[in-house]
C-alpha positions in Angstrom: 108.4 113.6 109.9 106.8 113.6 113.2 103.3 114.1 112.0 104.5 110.6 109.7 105.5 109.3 113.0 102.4 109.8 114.8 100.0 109.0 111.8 101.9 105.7 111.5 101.2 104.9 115.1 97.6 106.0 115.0 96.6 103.9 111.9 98.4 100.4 112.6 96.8 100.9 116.4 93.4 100.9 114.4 94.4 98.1 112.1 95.6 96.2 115.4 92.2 97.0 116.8 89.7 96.1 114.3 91.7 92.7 113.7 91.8 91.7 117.3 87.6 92.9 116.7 87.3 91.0 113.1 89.2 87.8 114.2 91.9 86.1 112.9 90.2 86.4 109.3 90.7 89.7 108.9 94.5 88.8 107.1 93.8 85.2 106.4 94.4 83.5 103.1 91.0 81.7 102.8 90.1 83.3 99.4 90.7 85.6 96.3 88.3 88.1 98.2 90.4 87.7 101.7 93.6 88.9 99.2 91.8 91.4 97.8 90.7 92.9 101.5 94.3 92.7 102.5 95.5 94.5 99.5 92.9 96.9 100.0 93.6 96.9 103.6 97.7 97.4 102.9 97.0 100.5 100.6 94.5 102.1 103.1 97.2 102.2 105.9 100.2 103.4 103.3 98.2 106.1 102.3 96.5 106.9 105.7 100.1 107.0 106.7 101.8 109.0 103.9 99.0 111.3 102.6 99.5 114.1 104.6 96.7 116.1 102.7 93.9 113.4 104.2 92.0 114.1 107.3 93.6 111.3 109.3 89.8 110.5 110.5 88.7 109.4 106.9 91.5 107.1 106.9 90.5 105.5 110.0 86.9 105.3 108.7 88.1 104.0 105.3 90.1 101.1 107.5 87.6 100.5 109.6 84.7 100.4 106.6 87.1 97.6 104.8 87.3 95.2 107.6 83.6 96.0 108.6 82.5 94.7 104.6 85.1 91.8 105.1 82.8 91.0 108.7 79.6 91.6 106.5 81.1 89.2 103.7 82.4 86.4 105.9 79.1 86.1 108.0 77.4 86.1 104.7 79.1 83.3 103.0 78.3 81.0 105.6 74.8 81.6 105.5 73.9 82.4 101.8 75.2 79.8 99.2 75.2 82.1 96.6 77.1 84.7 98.4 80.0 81.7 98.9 79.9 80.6 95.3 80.6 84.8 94.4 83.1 85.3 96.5 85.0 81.4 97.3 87.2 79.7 94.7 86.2 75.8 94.6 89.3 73.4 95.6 90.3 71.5 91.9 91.6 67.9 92.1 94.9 67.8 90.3 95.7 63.7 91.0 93.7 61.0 91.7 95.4 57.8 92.9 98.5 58.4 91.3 96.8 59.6 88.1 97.4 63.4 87.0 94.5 64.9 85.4 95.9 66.8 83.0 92.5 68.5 82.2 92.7 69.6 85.9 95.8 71.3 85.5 94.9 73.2 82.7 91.8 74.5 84.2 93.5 75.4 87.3 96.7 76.9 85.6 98.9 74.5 87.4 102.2 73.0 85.6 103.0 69.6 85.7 106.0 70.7 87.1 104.4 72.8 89.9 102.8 69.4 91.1 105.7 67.5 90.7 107.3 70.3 93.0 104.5 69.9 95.9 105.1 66.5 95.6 108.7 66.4 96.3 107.7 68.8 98.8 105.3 66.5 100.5 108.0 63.6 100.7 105.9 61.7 98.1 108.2 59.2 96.7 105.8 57.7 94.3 102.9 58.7 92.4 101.1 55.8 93.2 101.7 55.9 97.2 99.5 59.9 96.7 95.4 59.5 96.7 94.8 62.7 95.5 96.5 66.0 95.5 93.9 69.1 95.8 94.3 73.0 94.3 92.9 74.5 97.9 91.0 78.0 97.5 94.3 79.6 98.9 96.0 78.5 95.7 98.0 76.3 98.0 98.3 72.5 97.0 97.0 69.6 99.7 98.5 66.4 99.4 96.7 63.7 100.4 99.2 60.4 100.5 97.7 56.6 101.6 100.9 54.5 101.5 98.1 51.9 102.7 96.1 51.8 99.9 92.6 52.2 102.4 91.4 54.4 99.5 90.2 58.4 100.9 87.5 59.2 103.1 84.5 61.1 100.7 84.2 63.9 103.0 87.9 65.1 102.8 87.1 65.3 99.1 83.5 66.9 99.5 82.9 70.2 97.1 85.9 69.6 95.0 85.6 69.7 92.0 86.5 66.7 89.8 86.5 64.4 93.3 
């Protein structure tokens, strides 16, 4: 139990470490591939932790080699287009001026429902009040209301797809 103990308090040091050195990234929820480091990330520690049978030091290097391919990665998709295509969902307009676009839905995997939800969650009390509602890369919905009627401003909607 002790040794447990003692790996435990080894290996979340390092995870505290190499986040405060990787930046708030390091557990955000900016993309499928920022999941699938913190998955990775999760397991890593558990069985650093639990596994008494491996060297403690290649679980520190396998921690530290996932967030230093998640430093790699990030710097990468701001630079290189391609790389941010591979690795970045695209946000998916779900309603336009009060219209749902069913097509959207579909292609996104989102129930009417589901919007309807976000909606109600939003305070939208009319479909018509909402410009556009917006499947974010997180999987998260943005709703994006103009009780005015003054209409969206292009660059909120730039790079989604279906704007």
């Amino acid at each position: 139990m002790l040794e447990v103990l003692v790996r435990a308090v080894i290996a979340v040091a390092a995870v505290i470490l190499f986040t405060r050195l990787n930046g708030l990234r390091s557990f955000s929820k900016m993309s499928s591939f920022d999941f699938a480091m913190t998955v990775a990330l999760g397991s890593i520690l558990a069985t650093t932790i639990v596994d008494r049978s491996l060297d403690l030091r290649i679980g520190l290097a396998s921690l530290a080699a996932i967030y230093v391919v998640q430093a790699a990665l990030s710097m990468l998709r701001v630079w290189v287009r391609p790389v941010r295509r591979a690795v970045d969902n695209t946000p998916l307009l779900l309603l336009r001026d009060g219209e749902i676009l069913r097509e959207s839905l579909r292609e996104g995997r989102v129930t009417e429902e589901d919007l309807l939800a976000r909606l109600r969650m939003a305070d939208a009390t009319h479909l018509d009040e909402v410009a556009a509602v917006v499947l974010e890369t997180t999987g998260d919905m943005s709703v994006i209301r103009d009780p005015e009627g003054r209409g969206v401003e292009k660059r909120l909607l730039a790079g989604v797809r279906g704007a």
